[in-house]
C-alpha positions as CSV (number, residue, x, y, z in Angstrom):
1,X,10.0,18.2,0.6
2,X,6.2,17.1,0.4
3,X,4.8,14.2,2.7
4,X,2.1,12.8,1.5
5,X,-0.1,10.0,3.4
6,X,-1.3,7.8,0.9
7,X,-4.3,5.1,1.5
8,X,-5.1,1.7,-0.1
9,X,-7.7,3.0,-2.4
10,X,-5.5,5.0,-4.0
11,X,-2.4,3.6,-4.6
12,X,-0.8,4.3,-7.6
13,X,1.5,2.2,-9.6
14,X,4.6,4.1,-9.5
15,X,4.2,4.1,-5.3
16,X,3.6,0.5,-5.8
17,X,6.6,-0.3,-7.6
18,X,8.5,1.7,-5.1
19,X,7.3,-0.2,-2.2
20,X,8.1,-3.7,-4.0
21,X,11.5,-2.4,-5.0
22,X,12.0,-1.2,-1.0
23,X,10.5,-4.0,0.3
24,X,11.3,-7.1,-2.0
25,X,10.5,-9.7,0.9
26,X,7.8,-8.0,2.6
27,X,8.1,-5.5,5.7
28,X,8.5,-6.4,9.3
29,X,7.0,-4.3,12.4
30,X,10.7,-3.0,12.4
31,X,10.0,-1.1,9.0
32,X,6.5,0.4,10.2
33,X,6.3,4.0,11.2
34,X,3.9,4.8,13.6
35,X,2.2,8.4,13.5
36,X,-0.6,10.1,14.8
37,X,-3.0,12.1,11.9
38,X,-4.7,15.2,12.1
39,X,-7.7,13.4,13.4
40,X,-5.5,12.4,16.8
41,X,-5.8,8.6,15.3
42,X,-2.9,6.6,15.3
43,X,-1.7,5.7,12.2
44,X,0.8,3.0,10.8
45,X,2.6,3.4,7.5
46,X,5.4,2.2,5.3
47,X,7.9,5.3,4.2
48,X,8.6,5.7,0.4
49,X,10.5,8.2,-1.2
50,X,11.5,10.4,-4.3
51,X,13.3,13.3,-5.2
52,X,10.9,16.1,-3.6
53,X,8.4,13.7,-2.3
54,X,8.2,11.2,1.1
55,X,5.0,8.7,0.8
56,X,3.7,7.1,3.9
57,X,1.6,4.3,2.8
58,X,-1.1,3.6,5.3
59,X,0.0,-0.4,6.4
60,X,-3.6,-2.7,5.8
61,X,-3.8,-6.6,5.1
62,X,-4.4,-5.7,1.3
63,X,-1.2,-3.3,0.9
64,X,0.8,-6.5,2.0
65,X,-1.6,-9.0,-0.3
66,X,-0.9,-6.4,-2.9
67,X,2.7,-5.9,-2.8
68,X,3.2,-9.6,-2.5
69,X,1.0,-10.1,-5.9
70,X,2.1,-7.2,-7.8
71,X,4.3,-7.8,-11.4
72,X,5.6,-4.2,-13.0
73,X,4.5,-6.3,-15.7
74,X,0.3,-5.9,-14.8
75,X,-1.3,-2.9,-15.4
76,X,-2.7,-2.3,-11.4
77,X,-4.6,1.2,-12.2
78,X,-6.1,0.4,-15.3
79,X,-8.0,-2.7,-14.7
80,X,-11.6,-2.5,-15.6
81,X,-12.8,-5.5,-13.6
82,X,-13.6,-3.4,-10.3
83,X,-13.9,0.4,-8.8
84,X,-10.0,0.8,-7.9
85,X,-8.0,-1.7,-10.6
86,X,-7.2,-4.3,-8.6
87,X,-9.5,-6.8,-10.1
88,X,-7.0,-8.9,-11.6
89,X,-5.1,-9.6,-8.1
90,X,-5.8,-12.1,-5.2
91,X,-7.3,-10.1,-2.6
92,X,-9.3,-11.6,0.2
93,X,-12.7,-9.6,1.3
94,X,-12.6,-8.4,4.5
95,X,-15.6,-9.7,5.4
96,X,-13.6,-13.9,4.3
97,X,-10.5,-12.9,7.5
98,X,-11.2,-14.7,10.5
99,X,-10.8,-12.6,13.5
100,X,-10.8,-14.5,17.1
C-alpha cells in the first residue's frame, strides 16, 4: 500500500471529499496523527484512505477552513480566481490570524 503525505497546496478534490465524508463535523486532537518526516520535523496529519492508497493530510488552519467550506458541488481545483483553486472559498490570510 502507498502512503502518501499530502500538503495544503495540493489538495485534490477527491482527498477533499474523503476527508469531509471521514470527518463530517470536523476532527478533534484525538483524530490527529503525529509523525516525524524525513527532515526529522514533526509533523501532524489527518489519515485518509483508498484501496491501495493511505493519505496523510498535513493538519493547517486552512485544511480545517477548507473542509468546513467545501460543497462536492464546487469545483475546488479548477477555479481560476487564484494560483491553487481555492479562490471561491473563505480563507483567512495568514498574515489576518491573531497570534498572542
Amino acid at each position: 500500500m502507498k502512503r502518501i503525505i499530502v500538503d495544503y497546496n495540493k489538495l485534490t478534490n477527491e482527498i477533499l471529499a474523503m476527508l469531509v465524508e471521514k470527518y463530517p463535523d470536523g476532527y478533534t486532537d484525538a483524530d490527529v496523527i503525529r509523525f516525524k518526516n524525513a527532515k526529522n520535523e514533526t509533523v501532524d496529519a489527518l489519515e485518509v484512505r483508498t484501496d491501495d492508497t493511505i493519505y496523510l493530510v498535513k493538519v493547517s488552519t486552512r485544511l480545517a477552513d477548507t473542509m468546513e467550506n467545501f460543497d462536492e458541488d464546487d469545483d475546488f481545483m479548477n477555479n481560476e480566481n487564484d494560483d491553487i483553486g481555492v479562490g471561491g472559498l473563505d480563507i483567512p490570510d495568514d498574515s489576518s490570524i491573531d497570534e498572542d
